[in-house]
C-alpha positions, 0 to 999 in steps of 0.5 A: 552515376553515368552521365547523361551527355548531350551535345550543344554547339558554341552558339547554343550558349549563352555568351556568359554560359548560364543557359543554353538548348539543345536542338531538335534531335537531341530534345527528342532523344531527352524526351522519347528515350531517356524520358526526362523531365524539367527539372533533371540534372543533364550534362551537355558539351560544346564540341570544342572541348567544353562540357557544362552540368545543367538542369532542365529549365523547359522541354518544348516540342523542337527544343529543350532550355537548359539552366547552367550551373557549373563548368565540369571537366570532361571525363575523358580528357583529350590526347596531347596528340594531334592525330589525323587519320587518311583513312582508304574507304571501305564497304558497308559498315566498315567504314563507320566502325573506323570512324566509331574506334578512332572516335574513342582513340582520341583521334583528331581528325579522319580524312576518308581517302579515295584510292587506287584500290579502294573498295568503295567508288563515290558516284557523284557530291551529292553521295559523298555529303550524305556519308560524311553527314552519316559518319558524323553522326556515328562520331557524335554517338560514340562522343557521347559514349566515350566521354569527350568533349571535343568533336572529331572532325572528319573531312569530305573524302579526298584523293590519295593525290589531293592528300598528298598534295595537301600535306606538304606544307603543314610540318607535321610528321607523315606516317604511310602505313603499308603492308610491303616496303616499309620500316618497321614501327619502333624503327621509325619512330626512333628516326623521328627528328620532330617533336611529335605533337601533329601527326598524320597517317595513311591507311590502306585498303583491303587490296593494299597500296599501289606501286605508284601511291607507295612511290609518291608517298615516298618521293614526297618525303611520306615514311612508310612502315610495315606492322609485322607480319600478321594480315589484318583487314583495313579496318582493324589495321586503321583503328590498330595505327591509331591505338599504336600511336596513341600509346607511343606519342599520345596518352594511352598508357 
């Protein structure tokens, strides 16, 4: 029987883990869609990588109570690898679909990436703040979906700059992911001197890089590949990375 899967935060719980509630959103969706009553069986994940099977306890108005009964292990176990994915912004419904797809990849982290050809211009704060809380909700959506336990994060956009910048210092291997110039896939990852348990890797925009990002990416150590010759849209190329380095580094066998 497939699971009905809700999410609670860490401080929903219970220290000892024997009850815990779930929010507004989530106690109308138990009540208004899945039409459950006190009583049913539910399961419901903390985010972190924790999921539990409860029983309804009581459904108020603006909050369900949930009696624990046991620990289970997620049915999707998380990948080995720490993957971060600095993705370039794109238009519409693109960009949710990326975050969706590298959702069910076992991505660990995406970093929405404004660059010098991106698609998509952010006019102020208060813009960006709702398309994060927008992507965050796709992404806990398809959590539900896919069967993890953990939430993937997905930062506030930055710069090419301020990733490049940012990443200096974390050790981790850095894969640039660009249509001209670069090794190829294979080549690069029998390069790799590192054990590749964190990785982070830059995807474009439907116009490409610039000469400018190409050569700062690798002055600052990033190593560039180039995936064939087949023209993908950056959406299909972003959720392609991942899949690849999932299935050369990760547990996609």
């Amino acid at each position: 029987m497939t699971r009905r899967r809700f999410y609670a935060p860490p401080e929903a719980f219970a220290t000892d883990r024997t009850s815990g509630s779930l929010s507004a959103d989530e106690t109308r969706h138990l009540r208004s869609v899945l039409r459950l009553q006190t009583g049913d069986e539910v399961y419901v994940f903390d985010g972190a990588g924790r999921e539990f099977r409860a029983e309804i306890d009581a459904i108020n108005r603006d909050q369900t109570k949930l009696r624990i009964t046991e620990e289970v292990v997620p049915s999707a176990l998380e990948s080995p690898l720490t993957l971060t994915m600095a993705v370039a912004l794109l238009k519409g419904e693109k960009f949710d679909l990326v975050i969706q797809k590298l959702t069910e990849l076992g991505v660990s982290r995406v970093v929405p990436l404004i660059t010098a050809r991106a698609d998509v211009r952010l006019r102020n704060d208060h813009e960006a703040v709702g398309k994060v809380s927008r992507w965050q909700r796709i992404a806990m959506e398809a959590t539900k979906q896919c069967g993890r336990a953990r939430l993937m994060t997905i930062e506030n956009p930055l710069t090419f700059e301020q990733l490049i910048e940012s990443s200096k210092a974390n050790g981790e291997l850095r894969f640039m992911f660009a249509e001209r110039g670069g090794d190829s896939f294979a080549h690069a990852l029998d390069q790799t001197q590192k054990a590749a348990a964190q990785i982070t890797a830059l995807v474009g925009p439907e116009g490409g890089w610039s000469d400018d990002e190409l050569s700062q990416a690798r002055n600052e150590g990033w190593q560039l590949i180039t995936l064939g010759g087949r023209i993908m849209r950056a959406e299909t190329s972003a959720i392609t990375c991942a899949a690849l380095l999932q299935h050369r580094l990760g547990d996609l066998n």
